[in-house]
C-alpha positions in Angstrom: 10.8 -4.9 0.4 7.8 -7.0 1.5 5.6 -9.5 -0.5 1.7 -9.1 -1.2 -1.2 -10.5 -3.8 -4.0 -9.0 -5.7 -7.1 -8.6 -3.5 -9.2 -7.0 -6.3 -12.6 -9.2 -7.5 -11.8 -8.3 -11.0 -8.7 -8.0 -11.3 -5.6 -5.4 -11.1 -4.2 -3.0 -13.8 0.1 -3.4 -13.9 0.6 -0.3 -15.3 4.5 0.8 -16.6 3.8 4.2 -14.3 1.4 5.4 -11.9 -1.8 6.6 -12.6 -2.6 7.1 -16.5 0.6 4.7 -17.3 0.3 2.5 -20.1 -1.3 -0.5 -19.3 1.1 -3.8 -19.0 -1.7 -6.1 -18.2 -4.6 -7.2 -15.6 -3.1 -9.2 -13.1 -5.9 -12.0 -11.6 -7.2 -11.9 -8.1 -4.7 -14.2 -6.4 -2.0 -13.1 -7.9 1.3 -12.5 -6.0 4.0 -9.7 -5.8 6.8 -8.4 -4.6 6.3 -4.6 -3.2 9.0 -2.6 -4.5 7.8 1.1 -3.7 5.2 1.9 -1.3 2.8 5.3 -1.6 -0.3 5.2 -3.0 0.9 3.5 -5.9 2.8 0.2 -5.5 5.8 -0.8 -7.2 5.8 -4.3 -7.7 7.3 -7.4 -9.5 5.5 -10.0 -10.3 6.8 -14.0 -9.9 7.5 -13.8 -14.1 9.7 -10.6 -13.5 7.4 -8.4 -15.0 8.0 -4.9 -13.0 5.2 -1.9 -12.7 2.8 0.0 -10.8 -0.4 -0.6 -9.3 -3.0 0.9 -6.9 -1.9 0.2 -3.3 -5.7 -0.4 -2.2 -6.1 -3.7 -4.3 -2.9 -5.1 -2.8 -3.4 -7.3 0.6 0.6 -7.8 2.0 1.5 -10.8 3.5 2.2 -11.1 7.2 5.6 -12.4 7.1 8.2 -9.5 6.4 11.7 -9.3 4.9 13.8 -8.0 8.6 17.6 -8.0 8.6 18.6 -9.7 11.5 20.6 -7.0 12.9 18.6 -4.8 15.6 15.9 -7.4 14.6 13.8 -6.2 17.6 13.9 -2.7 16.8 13.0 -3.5 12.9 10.4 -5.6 13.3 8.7 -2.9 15.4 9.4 0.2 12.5 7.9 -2.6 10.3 4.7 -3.3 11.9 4.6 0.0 12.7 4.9 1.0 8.8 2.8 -1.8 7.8 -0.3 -0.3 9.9 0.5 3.2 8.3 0.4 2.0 4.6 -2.7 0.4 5.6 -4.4 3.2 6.7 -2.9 6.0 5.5 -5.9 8.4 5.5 -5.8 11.8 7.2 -8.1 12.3 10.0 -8.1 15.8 8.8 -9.7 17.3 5.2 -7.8 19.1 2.9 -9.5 20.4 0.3 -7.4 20.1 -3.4 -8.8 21.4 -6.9 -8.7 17.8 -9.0 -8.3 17.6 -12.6 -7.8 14.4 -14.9 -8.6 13.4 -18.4 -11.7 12.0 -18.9 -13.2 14.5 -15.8 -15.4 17.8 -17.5 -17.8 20.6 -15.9 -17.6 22.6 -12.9 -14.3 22.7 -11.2 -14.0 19.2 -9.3 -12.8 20.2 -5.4 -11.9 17.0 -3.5 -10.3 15.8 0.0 -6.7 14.3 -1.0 -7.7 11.0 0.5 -10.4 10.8 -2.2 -8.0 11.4 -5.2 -6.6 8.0 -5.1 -10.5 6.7 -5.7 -10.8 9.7 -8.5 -7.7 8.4 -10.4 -9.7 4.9 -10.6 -13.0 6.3 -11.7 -11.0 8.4 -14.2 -9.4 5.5 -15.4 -12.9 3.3 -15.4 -14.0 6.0 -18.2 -11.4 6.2 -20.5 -11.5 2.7 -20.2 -15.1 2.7 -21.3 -15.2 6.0 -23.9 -17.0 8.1 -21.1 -16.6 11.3 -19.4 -17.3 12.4 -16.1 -19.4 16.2 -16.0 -19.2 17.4 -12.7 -21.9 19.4 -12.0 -21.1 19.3 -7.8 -17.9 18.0 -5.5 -17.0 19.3 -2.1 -19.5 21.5 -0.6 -19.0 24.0 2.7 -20.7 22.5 5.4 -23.8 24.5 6.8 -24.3 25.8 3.3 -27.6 24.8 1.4 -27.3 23.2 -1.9 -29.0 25.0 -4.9 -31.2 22.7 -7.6 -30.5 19.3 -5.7 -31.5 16.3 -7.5 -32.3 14.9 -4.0 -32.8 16.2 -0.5 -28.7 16.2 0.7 -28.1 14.0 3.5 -27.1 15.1 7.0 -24.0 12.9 6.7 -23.2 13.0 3.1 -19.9 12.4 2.0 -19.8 15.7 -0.3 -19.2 18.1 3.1 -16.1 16.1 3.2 -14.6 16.4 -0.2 -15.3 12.4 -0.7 -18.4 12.4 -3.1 -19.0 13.7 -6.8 -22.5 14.4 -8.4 -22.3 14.3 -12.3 -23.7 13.5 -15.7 -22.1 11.3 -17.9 -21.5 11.9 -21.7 -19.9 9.9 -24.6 -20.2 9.6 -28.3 -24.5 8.5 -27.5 -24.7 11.3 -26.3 -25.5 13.3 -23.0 -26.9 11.0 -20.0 -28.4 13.2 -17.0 -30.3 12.1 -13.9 -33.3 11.5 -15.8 -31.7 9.0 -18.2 -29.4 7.7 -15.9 -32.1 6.5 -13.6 -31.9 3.0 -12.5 -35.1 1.6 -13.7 -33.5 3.1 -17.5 -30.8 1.1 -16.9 -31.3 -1.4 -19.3 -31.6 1.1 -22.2 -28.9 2.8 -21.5 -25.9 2.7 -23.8 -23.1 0.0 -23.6 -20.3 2.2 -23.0 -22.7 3.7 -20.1 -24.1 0.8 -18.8 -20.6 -0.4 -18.5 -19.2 2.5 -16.5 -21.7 2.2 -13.7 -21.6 -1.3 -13.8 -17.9 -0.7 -13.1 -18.3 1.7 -10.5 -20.6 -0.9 -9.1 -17.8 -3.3 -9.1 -15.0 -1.5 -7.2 -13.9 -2.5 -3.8 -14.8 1.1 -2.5 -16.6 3.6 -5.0 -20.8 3.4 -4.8 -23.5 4.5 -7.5 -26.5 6.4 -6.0 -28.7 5.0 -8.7 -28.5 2.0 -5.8 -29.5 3.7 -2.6 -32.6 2.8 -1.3 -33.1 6.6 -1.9 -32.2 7.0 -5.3 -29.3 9.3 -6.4 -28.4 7.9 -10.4 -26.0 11.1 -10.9 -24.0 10.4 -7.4 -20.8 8.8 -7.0 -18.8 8.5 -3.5 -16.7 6.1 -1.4 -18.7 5.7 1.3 -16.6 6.8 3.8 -19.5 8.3 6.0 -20.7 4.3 7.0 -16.8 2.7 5.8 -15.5 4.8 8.6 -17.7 7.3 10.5 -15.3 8.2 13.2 -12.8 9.3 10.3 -15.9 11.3 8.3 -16.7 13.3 11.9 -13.1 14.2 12.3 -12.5 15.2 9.1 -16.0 17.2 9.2 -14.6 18.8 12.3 -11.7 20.3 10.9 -13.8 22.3 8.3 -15.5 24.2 11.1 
């Protein structure tokens, strides 16, 4: 077991399972744990006892480790060495999986694993705010044009890696497409909408499009094309 504290600006969901689990409560940036489990979830326990599950992403462990003193040597190596897998756990290569979750609608949603952790979040970021996702685009083939693009794809965008969604966005207002969604309608937009994006905007990793300098309002990825470009070519690669 190893110890670690809430890295998230606002704040963590302790959840009583993984993913869609019922929500325990927000636990403050600051806040300290102990790890319990380690996968893309986190099993942790917080200094009040309170025992549940939270993204791994928004965790930052601490550099001092629980080793048993016999073989200390060897375990403190398999440690570190565990430590700097957990922390970048990524594959360099893409593997392509059909994702489904609650709130997501539309075409069929095709994502790189690695993303999924980031689409459990947004998922989550709509039910929490009475929305849902309608994919109109997800993982495309490279060297394949795109049909009816909003905007010009990019050479390096994060869709020919399975790590970027376009969509509309629907709730009980009604139907919100790239039109309405555009930034300079941002302030008429519905709360529940306004909300969403404005949560999207928030997260340590996810980006709107409706804030590139070339504007993309029905765009969502994780930037992992400028986050880690080495990563985006290599996983690229291995589609070709």
């Amino acid at each position: 077991m190893s110890n670690g504290q809430v890295i998230a600006r606002g704040g963590l969901r302790l959840r009583k399972s993984p993913k869609t689990g019922k929500i325990i409560h927000t636990l403050r940036r600051g806040t300290k744990v102990e790890i319990l489990e380690e996968e893309i979830w986190l099993k942790v326990r917080t200094r009040n006892g309170e025992t549940g599950y939270v993204l791994a992403d928004y965790i930052e462990k601490d550099e001092t480790e629980q080793i048993d003193p016999i073989g200390a040597g060897n375990v403190a190596r398999a440690a570190g060495d565990a430590v700097a897998t957990a922390a970048d756990g990524d594959s360099d290569r893409c593997e392509i999986k059909i994702y489904t979750n609650s709130q997501f609608i539309g075409r069929e949603l095709r994502a790189d694993v690695d993303f999924a952790p980031h689409l459990d979040r947004l998922n989550q970021i709509a039910q929490d705010c009475g929305v849902k996702i309608y994919v109109t685009s997800s993982a495309r083939e490279p060297d394949r044009g795109v049909a009816g693009a909003i905007v010009t794809p990019a050479a390096r965008s994060n869709h020919l890696v399975g790590h970027a969604i376009d969509m509309n966005l629907q709730s009980a207002s009604g139907f919100f497409n790239s039109r309405k969604l555009k930034r300079s309608n941002f302030d008429n937009l519905p709360v529940e909408i306004r909300d969403f994006l404005n949560r999207v905007r928030a997260d340590e990793v996810l980006r709107w499009g409706g804030d590139f300098n070339r504007e993309d309002p029905v765009h969502i990825d994780d930037n992992l094309n400028r986050r880690n470009p080495a990563r985006w070519d290599l996983k690229l690669a291995s589609r070709r």
